[in-house]
ZABA-711936 format. One record per residue: z, y, x of N, C-alpha, C in turn; residue in one letter. Coordinates in steps of 0.001 Angstrom, whole numbers, plus 500000, padded with zeros to 6 digits. Each point is the difference from the previous one (the first is absolute). Layout:
ZYXZYXZYXA...
***
This chain:
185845761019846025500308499799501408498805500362500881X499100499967499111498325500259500821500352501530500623X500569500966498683500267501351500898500628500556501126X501303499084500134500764500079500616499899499508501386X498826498661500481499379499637500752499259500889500732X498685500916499238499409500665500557500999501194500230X500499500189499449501227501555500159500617499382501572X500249499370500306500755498929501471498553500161501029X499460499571499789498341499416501033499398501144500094X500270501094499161499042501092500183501250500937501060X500806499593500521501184500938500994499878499446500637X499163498420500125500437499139501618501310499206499930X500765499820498674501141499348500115499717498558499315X499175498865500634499321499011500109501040499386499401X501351499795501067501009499317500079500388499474498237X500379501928499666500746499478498388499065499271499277X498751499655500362499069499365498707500095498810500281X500253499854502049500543498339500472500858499080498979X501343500981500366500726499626499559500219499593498367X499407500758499143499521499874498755499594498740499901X498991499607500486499285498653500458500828498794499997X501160500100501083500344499402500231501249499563499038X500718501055498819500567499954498986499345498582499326X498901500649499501499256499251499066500174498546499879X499254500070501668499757498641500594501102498689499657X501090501191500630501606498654499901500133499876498311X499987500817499145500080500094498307499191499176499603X499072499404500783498937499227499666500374498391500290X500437500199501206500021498525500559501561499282499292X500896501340499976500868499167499644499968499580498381X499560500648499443499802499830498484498803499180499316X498951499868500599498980499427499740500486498719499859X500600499497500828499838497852500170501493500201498780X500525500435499556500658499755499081500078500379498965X499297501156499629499538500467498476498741499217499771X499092499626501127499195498899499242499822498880500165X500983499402500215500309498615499870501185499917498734X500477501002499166500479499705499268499008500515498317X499548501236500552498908500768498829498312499812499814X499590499080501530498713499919500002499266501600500255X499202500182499703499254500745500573500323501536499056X500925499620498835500704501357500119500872500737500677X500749498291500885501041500637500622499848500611501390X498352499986500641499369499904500877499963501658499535X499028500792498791499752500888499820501411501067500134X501047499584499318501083500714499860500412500331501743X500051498664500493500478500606501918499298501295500610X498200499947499383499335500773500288500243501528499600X500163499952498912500786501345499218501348500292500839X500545499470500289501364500679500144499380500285501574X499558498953501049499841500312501077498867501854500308X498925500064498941499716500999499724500856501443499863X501142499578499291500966500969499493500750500287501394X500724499352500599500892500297500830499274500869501054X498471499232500360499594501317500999499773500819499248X499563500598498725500006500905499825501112500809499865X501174499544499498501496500717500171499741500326501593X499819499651500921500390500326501277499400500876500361X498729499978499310498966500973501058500513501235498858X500272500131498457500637501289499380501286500238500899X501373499363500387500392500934500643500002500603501180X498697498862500598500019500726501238499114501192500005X498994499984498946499576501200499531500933501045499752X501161500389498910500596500802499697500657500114501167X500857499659500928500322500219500992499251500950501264X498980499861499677499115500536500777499131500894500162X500105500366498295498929501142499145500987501010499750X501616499636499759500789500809498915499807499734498128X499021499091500088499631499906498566501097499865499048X500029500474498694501285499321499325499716499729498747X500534499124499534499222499231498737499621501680498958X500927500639499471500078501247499147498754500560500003X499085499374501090498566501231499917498865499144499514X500727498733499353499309499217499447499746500813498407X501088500581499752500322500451498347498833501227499621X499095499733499031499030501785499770500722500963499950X499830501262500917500996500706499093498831500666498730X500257501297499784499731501019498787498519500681500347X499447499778501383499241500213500518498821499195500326X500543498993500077498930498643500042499730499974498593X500492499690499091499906499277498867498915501735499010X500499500942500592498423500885499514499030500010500624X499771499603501175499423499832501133498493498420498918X500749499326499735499253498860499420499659500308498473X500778501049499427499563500612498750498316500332500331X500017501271501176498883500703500380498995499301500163X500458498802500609498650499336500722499864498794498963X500276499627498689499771499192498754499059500755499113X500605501564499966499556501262498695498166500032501152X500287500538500991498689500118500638499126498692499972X500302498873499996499343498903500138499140499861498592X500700500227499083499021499202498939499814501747498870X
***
């Protein structure tokens, strides 16, 4: 989510990282007083994780929305993957 933050702040679009923020925030408050009052301070950690997660879901699609990104260019193709041959064989 760190990328996706600066990918937002570095255009001036403050707002989506606000709002990100403000995801969190409510994922936090509402989940916190009851995952740890029933789990203790795991259930404290777990609110934290998920509240983590959701801004980051938000700020990915508001990323892909905004880049064109699409998951598929996540995949190596035939080119990358010699690409890291070259630069393994040259390394050592």
């Amino acid at each position: 989510s760190t990328t996706f933050s600066h990918y937002f702040g570095g255009f001036g679009r403050f707002n989506v990282n606000n709002i990100a923020s403000i995801i969190g925030l409510l994922f936090t408050l509402s989940l916190t007083y009851f995952l740890s009052q029933k789990y203790g301070m795991v259930g404290a950690g777990i609110s934290a994780s998920i509240s983590y997660f959701a801004s980051a879901i938000y700020l990915f699609i508001r990323f892909k929305n905004a880049s064109g990104f699409k998951l598929i260019y996540l995949i190596p193709t035939k080119k990358d993957i010699e690409n890291i041959k070259n630069v393994v064989v040259n390394k050592f």
